[in-house]
SEPA-714521 format. One record per residue (C-alpha): x, y, z; residue number from 0. Coordinates in Angstrom, 2 decimals. Layout:
BEGIN
         x         y         z   doke
         X         Y         Z    NUM
...
//
This chain:
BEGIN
         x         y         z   doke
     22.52     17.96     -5.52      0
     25.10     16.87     -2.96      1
     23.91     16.34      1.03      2
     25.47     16.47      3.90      3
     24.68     12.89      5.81      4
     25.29     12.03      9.40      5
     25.98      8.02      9.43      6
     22.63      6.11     10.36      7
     22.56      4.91     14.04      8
     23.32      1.47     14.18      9
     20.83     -0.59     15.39     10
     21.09     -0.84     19.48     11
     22.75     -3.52     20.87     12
     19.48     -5.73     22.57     13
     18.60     -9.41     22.37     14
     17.18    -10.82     18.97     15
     14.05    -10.91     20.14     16
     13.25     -7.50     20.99     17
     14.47     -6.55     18.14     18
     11.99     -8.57     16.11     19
      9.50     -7.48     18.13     20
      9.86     -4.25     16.83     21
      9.93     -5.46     13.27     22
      6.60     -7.06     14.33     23
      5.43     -3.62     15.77     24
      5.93     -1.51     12.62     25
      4.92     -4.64     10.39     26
      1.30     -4.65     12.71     27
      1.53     -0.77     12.03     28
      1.78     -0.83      8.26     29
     -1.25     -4.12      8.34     30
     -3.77     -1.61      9.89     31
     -3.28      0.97      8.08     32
     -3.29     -0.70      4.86     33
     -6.14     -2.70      5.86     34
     -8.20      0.40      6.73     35
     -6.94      2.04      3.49     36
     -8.40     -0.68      1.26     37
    -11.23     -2.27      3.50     38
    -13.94     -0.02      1.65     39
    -13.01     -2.12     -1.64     40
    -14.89     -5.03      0.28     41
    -17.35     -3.19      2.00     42
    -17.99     -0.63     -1.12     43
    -21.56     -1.80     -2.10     44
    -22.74     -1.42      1.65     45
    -21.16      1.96      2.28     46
    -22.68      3.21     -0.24     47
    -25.87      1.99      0.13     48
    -25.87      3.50      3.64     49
    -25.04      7.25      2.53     50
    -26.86      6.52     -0.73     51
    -24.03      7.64     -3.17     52
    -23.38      5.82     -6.64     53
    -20.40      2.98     -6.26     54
    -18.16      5.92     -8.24     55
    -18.57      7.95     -5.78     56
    -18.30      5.61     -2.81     57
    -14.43      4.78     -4.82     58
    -13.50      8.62     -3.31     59
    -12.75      6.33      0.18     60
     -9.79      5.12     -2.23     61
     -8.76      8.43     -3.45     62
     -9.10     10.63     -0.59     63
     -6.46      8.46      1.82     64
     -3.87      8.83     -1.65     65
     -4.26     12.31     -2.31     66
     -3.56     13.04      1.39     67
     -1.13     10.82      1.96     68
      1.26     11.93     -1.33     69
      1.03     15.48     -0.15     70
      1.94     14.36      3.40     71
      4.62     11.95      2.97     72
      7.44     14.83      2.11     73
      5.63     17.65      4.26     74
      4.99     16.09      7.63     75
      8.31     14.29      6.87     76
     10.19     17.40      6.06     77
      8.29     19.32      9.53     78
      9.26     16.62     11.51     79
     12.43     15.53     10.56     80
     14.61     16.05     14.04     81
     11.80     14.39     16.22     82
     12.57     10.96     17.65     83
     10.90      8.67     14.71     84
      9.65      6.25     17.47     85
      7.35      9.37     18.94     86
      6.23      9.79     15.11     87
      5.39      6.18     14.69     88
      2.91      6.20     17.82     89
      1.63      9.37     17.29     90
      0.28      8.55     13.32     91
     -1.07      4.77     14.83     92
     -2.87      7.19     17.33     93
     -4.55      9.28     14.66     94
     -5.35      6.01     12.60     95
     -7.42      5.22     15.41     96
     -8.60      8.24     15.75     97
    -10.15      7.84     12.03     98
    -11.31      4.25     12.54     99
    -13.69      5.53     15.17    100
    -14.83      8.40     13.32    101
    -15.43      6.20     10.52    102
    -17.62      4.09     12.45    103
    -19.63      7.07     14.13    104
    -19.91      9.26     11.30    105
    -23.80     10.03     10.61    106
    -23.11     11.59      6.69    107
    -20.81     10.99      3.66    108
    -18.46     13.75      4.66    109
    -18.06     12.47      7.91    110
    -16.53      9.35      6.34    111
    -14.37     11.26      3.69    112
    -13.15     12.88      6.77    113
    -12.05      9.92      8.42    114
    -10.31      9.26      5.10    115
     -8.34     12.36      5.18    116
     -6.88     11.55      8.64    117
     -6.25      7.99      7.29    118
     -4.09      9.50      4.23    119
     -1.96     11.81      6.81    120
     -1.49      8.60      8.67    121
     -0.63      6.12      5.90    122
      2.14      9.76      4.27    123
      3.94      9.64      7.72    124
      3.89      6.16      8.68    125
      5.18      4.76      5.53    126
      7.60      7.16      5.07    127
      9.42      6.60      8.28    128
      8.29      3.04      9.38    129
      9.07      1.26      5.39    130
     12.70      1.73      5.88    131
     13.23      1.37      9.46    132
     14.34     -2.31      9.17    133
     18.11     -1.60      9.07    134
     17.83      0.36     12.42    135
     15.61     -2.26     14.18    136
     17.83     -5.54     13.24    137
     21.42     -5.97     12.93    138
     22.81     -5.20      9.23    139
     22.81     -8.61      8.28    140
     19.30     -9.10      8.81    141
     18.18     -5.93      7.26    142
     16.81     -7.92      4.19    143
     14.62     -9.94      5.92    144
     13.48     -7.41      8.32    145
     12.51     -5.78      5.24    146
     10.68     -7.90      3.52    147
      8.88     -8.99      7.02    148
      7.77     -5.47      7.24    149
      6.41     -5.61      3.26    150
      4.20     -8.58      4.33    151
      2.24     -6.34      6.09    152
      0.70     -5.58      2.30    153
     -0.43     -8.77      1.22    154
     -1.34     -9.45      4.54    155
     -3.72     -6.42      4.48    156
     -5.41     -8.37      1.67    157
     -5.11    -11.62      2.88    158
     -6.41    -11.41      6.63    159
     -7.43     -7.35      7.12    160
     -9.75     -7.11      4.00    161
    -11.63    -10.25      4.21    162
    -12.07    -10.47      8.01    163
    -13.23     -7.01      7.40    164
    -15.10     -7.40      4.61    165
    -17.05    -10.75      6.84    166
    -17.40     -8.72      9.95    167
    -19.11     -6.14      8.27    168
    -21.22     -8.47      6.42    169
    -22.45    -10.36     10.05    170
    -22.21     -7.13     12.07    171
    -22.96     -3.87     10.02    172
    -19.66     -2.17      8.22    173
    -19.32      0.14     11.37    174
    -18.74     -2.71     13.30    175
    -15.62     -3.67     10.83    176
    -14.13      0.18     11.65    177
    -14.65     -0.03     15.30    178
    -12.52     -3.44     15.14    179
     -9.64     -1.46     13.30    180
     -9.76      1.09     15.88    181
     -9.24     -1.52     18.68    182
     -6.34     -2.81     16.17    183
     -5.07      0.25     16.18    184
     -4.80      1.18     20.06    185
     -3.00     -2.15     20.55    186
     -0.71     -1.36     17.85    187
      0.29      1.70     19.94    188
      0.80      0.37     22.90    189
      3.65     -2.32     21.15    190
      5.14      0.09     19.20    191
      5.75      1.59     22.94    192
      6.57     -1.12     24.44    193
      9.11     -2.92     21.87    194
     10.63      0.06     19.61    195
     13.89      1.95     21.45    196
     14.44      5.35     21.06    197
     15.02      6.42     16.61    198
     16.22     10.00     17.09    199
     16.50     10.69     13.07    200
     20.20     10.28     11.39    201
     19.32     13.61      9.62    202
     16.36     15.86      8.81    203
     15.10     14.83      6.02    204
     14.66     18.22      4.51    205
     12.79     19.42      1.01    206
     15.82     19.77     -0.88    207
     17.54     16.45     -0.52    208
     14.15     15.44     -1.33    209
     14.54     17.70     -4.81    210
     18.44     16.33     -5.48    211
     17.07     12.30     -5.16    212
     14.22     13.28     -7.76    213
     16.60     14.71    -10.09    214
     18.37     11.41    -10.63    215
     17.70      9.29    -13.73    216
     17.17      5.86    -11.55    217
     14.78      7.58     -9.35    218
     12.37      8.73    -12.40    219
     12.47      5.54    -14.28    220
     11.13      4.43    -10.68    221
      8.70      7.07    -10.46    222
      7.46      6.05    -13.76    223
      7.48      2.40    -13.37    224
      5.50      2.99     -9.66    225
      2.92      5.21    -11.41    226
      2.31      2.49    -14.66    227
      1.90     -0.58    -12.38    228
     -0.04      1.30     -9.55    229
     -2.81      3.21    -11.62    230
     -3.39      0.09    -13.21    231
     -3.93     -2.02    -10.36    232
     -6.01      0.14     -8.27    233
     -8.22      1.63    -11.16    234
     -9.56     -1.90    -11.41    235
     -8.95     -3.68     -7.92    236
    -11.12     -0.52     -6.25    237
    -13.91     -2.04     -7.91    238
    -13.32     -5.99     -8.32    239
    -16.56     -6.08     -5.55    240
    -19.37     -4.68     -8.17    241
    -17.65     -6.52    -11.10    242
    -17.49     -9.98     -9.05    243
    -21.18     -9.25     -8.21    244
    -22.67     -8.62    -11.91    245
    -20.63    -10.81    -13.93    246
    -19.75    -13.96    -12.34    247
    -22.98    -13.25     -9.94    248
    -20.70    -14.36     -6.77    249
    -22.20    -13.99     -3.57    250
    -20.98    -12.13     -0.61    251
    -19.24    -15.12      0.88    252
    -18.02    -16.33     -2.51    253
    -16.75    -13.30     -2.86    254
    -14.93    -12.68      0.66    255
    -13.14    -16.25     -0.22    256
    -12.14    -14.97     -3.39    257
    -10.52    -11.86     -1.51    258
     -9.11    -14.53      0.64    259
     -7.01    -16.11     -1.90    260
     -6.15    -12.90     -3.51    261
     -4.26    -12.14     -0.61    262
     -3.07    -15.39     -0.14    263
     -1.08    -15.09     -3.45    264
     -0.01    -11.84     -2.68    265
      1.87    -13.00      0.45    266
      3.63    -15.32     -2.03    267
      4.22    -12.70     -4.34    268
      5.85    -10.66     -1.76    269
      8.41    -13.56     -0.15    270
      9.18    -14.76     -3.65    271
      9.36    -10.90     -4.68    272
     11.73     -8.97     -2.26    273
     14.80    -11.53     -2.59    274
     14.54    -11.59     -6.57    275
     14.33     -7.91     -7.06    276
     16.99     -7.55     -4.80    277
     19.38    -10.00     -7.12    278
     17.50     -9.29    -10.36    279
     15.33     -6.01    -10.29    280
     14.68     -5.25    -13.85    281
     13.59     -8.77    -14.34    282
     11.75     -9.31    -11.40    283
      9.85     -5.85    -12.40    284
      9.17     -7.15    -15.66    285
      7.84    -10.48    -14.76    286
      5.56     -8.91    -11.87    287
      4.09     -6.12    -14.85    288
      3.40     -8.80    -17.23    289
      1.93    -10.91    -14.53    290
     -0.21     -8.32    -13.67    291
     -1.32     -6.92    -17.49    292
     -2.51    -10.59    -18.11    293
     -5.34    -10.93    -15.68    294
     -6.22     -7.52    -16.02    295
     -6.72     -7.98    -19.73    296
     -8.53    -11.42    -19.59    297
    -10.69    -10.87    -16.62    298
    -13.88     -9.84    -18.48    299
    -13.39    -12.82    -21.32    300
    -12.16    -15.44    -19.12    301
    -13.97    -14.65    -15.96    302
    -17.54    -14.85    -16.34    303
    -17.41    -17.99    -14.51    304
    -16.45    -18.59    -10.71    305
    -13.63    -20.60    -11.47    306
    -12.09    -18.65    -13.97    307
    -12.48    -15.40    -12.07    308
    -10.89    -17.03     -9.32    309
     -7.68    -18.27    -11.44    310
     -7.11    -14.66    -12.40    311
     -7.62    -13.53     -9.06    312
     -4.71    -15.79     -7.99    313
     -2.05    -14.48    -10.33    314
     -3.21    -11.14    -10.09    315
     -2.30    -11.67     -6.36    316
      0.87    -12.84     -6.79    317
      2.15    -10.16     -9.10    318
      0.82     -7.39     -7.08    319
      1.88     -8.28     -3.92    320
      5.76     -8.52     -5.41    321
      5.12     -4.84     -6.16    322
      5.72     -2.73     -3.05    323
      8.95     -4.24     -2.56    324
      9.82     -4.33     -5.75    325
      9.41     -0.64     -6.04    326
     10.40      0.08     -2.67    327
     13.84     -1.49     -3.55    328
     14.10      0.59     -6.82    329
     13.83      3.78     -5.12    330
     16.20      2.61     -2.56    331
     19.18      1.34     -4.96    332
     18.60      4.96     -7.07    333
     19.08      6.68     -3.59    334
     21.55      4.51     -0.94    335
     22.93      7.74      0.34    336
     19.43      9.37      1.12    337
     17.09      5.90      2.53    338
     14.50      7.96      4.66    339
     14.08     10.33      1.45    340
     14.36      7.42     -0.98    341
     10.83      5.90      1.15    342
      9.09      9.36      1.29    343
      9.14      9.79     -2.56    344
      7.95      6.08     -2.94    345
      5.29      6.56     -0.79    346
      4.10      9.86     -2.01    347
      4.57      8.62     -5.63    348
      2.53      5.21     -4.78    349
     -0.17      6.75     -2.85    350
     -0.63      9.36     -5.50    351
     -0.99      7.32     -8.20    352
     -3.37      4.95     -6.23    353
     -5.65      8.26     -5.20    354
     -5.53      8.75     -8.87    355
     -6.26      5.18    -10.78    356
     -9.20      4.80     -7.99    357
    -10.77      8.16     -9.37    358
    -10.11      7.59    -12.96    359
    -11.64      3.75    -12.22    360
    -14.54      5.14    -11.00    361
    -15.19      7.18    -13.58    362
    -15.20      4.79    -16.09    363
    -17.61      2.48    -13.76    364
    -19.96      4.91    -13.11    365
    -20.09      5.62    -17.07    366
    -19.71      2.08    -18.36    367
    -19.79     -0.76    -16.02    368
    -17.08     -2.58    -13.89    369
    -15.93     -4.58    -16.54    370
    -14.65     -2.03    -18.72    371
    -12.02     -0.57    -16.64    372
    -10.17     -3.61    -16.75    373
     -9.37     -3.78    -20.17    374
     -8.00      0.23    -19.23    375
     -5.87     -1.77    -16.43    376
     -4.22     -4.29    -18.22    377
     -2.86     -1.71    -21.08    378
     -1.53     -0.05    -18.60    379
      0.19     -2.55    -17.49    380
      1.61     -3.35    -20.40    381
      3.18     -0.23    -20.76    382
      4.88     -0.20    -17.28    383
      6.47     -3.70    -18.78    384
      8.11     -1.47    -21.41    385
      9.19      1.29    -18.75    386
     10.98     -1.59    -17.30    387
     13.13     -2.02    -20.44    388
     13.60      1.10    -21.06    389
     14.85      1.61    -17.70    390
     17.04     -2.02    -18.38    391
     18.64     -0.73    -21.52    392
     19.38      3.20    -19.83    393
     21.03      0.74    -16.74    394
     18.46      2.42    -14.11    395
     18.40      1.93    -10.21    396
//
């Protein structure tokens, strides 16, 4: 369906670094709230103990933020689509604080899949505005970069976020690791304030440009791709915790470290990942799946040890933190004429399908054990790797 477009707002004319600063601003943004979307995966055994739920259950802190946050993304998007994207920014950082705090005071289980909700309204809005704001931020030639800057913020989430959360809750109780994000949070605000000018929105961003990207052929083999490679990682990564703790018998430090250098890898896998795709993107996508099917697959054979578990861990890293960008950039080259619609439909499709491969991993650990959903993982997997040349032969995004 054809759009009418008003021409983006070039980014204002300020000194370099301001302008980074507000890369760093949205960057911090996107860190906390994908820290505080994924800190129960280290803190999962705990939490549950506390509200005394089964470790299945306790996985519904994955899939409430992702359900939430795929029905957000287009709505609040949509609804808000001629307010100044700067006000939006600090008013979702202001409600992820909001749900860090509750998180930490909450007294029952509901209390805490509260929290959760108002974390997956948070992560629909910010995402969907703040992942391709790097063009208006940074001049044009430095769009790329700003980019994949702002992408670090996912690895990073693993890297730093998860295991200082995952520690601090260890030392200091896991309430004390949500208070901490709330702090985060509050500081993150008052940057974002400080740093970002003015975004009034180059167009509302209404439901029906929204329906016309969708229809396109490059934007469902990206859809498809998004959902193969996302399921799979989250139905198993929810719950690498319980299955580090019963098969290799890690401890909790052993297994912080081991969180550690997941993220470590994925912060590779992100620099290394946003410049290929950009050059290369069906092979880049294809390398990351098959990078990612592998340790999936050999986890439960090959790592019953600690060394062996923590090889895995590193190339599982790697691959996974190539695949926001790498999917971010495939929506984007299916849609260059529609960006801030391009980055609500990847984030709805992404958090959907990471709502839904938490559940369905739970499901099977609750029923089996935390080994056997990898196996389920690393098929899936595989097939994204042929979505990828199906979408290479068809000449997708």
């Amino acid at each position: 369906m054809p759009t009418t477009t008003a021409p983006v707002s070039p980014a204002p004319v300020r000194s370099p670094l301001v302008d980074w600063l507000g890369v760093t601003a949205v960057t911090l943004g996107i860190f906390a709230i994908v820290t505080t979307e994924i800190l129960p995966i280290g803190l999962l055994t705990s939490i549950g103990a506390d509200f005394t739920v089964s470790e299945g259950t306790a996985g519904l802190m994955m899939t409430m933020p992702g359900l939430l946050a795929a029905v957000s993304a287009p709505l609040v998007t949509a609804a808000t689509g001629r307010i100044d994207r700067r006000l939006m920014l600090a008013a979702f950082v202001l409600l992820l604080a909001v749900a860090n705090f509750l998180a930490a005071a909450a007294t029952d289980y509901w209390l805490m899949l509260l929290s959760r909700v108002l974390v997956g309204i948070t992560i629909g809005g910010f995402w969907s505005i703040g992942a391709g704001l790097a063009g208006r931020l940074v001049p044009a030639a430095s769009a790329g970069r700003a980019t994949t800057v702002i992408f670090s913020a996912v690895p990073l989430g693993s890297v730093l976020g998860v295991p200082l959360g995952t520690y601090l809750g260890d030392v200091a109780g896991w309430r004390t690791a949500f208070t901490a994000l709330g702090l985060l949070s509050l500081a993150v605000l008052a940057l974002l304030l400080a740093v970002i000018p003015p975004l009034p929105p180059p167009r509302a961003t209404r439901l029906r440009v929204l329906g016309g990207v969708l229809r396109r052929v490059g934007t469902r083999f990206a859809l498809l791709t998004t959902f193969l490679v996302v399921f799979a990682h989250f139905a198993a990564y929810t719950y690498v915790t319980p299955f580090l703790e019963r098969v290799p018998r890690m401890d909790a430090g052993l297994i912080t470290l081991c969180l550690l250098v997941y993220g470590a890898a994925g912060i590779a896998g992100n620099f290394l990942g946003g410049p290929a795709v950009a050059r290369h993107p069906h092979g880049t996508f294809a390398v990351v799946t098959a990078l990612l099917a592998v340790p999936t697959l050999l986890l439960p054979v090959l790592g019953t040890g600690n060394a062996g578990a923590l090889a895995l861990l590193v190339v599982w890293g790697a691959a996974y933190g190539a695949v926001p960008v790498c999917s971010q950039t495939w929506f984007a080259k299916a849609a260059p004429d529609a960006p801030e619609a391009a980055t609500v439909l990847f984030t709805a499709s992404f958090q959907a399908t990471l709502s839904l491969g938490a559940l369905t991993g739970g499901l099977v650990v609750d029923r089996l054990s935390p080994s056997a959903v990898l196996p389920l993982a690393g098929l899936t997997a595989a097939l994204a790797l042929l979505a990828v040349r199906a979408a290479h032969h068809r000449r997708g995004p």
